[in-house]
ROSE-795588 format. One record per atom (N, C-alpha, C): x, y, z; residue in three letters. Coordinates in steps of 0.1 Angstrom, whole numbers, plus 5000, padded with zeros to 4 digits. Layout:
% ROSE-795588
XYZALA...
END
This chain:
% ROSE-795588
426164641073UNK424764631075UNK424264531064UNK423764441070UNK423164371062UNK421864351061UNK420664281048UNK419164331046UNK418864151041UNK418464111052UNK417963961049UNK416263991044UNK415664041043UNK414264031034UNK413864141029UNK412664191023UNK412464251015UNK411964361028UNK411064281040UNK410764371053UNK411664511060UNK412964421060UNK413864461064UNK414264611054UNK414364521045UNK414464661031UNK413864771031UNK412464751033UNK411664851037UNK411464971050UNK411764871056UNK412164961067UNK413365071073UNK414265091058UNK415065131058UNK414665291048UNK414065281043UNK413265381035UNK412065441045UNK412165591040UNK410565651047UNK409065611039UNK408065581046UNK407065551042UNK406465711039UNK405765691021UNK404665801025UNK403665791030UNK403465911035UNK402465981046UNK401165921040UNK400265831047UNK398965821045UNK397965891043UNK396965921034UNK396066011031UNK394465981038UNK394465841035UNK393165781046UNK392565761032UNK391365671035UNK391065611024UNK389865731018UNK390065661005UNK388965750995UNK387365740996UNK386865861004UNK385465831003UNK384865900989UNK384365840982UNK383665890972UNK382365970974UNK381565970991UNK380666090989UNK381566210991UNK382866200993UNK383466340995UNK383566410988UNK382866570986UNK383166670975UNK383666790981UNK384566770996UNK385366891002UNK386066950995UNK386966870987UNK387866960979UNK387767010962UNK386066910959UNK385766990948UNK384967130951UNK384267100964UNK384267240968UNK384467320971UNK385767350975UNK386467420980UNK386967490961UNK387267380951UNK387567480937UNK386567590933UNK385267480937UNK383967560931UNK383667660936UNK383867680950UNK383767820955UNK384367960955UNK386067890953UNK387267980947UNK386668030931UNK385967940925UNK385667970908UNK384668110911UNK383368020919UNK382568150925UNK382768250933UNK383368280938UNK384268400942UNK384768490935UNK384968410927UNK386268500917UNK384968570905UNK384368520899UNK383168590892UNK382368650899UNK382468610914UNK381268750920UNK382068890922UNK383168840929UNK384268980928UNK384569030913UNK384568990902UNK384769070892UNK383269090885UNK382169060886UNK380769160887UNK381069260898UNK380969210909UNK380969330918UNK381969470910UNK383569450909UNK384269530902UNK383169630890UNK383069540880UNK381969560871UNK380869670871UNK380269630884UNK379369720884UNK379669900892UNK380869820901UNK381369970906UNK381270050893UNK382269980889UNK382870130872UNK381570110863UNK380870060864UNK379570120862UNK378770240865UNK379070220879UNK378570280890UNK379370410885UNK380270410885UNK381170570886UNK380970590871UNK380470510860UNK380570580846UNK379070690851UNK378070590856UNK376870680855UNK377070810866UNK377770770877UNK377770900886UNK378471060876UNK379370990866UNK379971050861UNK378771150849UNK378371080844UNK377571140830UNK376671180838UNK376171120852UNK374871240855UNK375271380859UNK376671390859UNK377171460865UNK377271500885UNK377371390890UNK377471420903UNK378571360910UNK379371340898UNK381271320902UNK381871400890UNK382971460894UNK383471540884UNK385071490884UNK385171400895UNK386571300890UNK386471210884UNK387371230873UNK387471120859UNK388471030871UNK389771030878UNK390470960886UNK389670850888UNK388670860897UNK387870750902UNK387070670891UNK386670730885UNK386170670874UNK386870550868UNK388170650860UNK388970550855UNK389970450862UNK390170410876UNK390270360886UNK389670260883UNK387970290885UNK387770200889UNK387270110879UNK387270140863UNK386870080849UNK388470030846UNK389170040856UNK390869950849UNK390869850864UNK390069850869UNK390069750882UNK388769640875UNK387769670871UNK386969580862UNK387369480850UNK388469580842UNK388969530833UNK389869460837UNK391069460846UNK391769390848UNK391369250858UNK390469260862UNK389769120865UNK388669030857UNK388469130847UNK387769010838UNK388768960829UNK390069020827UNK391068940823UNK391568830828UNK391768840840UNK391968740850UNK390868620847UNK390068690851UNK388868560850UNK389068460837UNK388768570828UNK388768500818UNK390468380816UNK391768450819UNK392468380820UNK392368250828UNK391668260836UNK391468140847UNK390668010840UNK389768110835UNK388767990826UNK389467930815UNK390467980805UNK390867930795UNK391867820801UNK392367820811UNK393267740814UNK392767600824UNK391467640827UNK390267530829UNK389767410820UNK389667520810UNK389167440796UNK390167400792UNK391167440786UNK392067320787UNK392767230796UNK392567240803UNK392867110817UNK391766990813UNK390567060815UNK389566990810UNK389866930801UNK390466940790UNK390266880772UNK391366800772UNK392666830785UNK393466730782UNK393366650792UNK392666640801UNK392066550809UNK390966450799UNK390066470790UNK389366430788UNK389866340771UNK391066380770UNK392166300753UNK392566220761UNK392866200779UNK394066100779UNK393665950770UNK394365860776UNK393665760771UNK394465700779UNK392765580788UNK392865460800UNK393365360793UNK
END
């Protein structure tokens, strides 16, 4: 086989897949993060307030299962860890996005 131009050469390789050109009013896919980010803090308020919810059912006395209670204050806590993990690894994305140098 032989490759008389550079055309030829090319066409011997797969092209990547076209994306379509960059519209800059597009913010589909920054909204699509932003709403994953807001999601994720309404579900862990919502969490939040359950085990809230079950601390005061509890002290008023009109639950007498600590189970549910503490259920549901280790489902609060383990999503504001989360969150919080999510954010710290934001901010630094951010900060090393923001040292590169153009």
């Amino acid at each position: 086989m032989t490759v008389t131009g550079i055309d030829a050469a090319n066409s011997l390789y797969k092209a990547a897949p076209q994306r379509g050109g960059v519209d800059p009013n597009q913010t589909e896919d920054f909204g699509t993060v932003f709403d994953a980010a807001k999601n994720l803090v309404e579900e862990t308020n919502t969490l939040q307030n359950k085990a809230d919810a079950e601390q005061v059912k509890f002290a008023l006395g009109l639950s007498d299962n600590t189970h549910d209670m503490m259920i549901a204050a280790q489902k609060a806590k383990i999503a504001l860890q989360f969150t919080n993990a999510i954010r710290t690894n934001v901010v630094q994305a951010y900060q090393t996005i923001m040292n590169m140098q153009i």
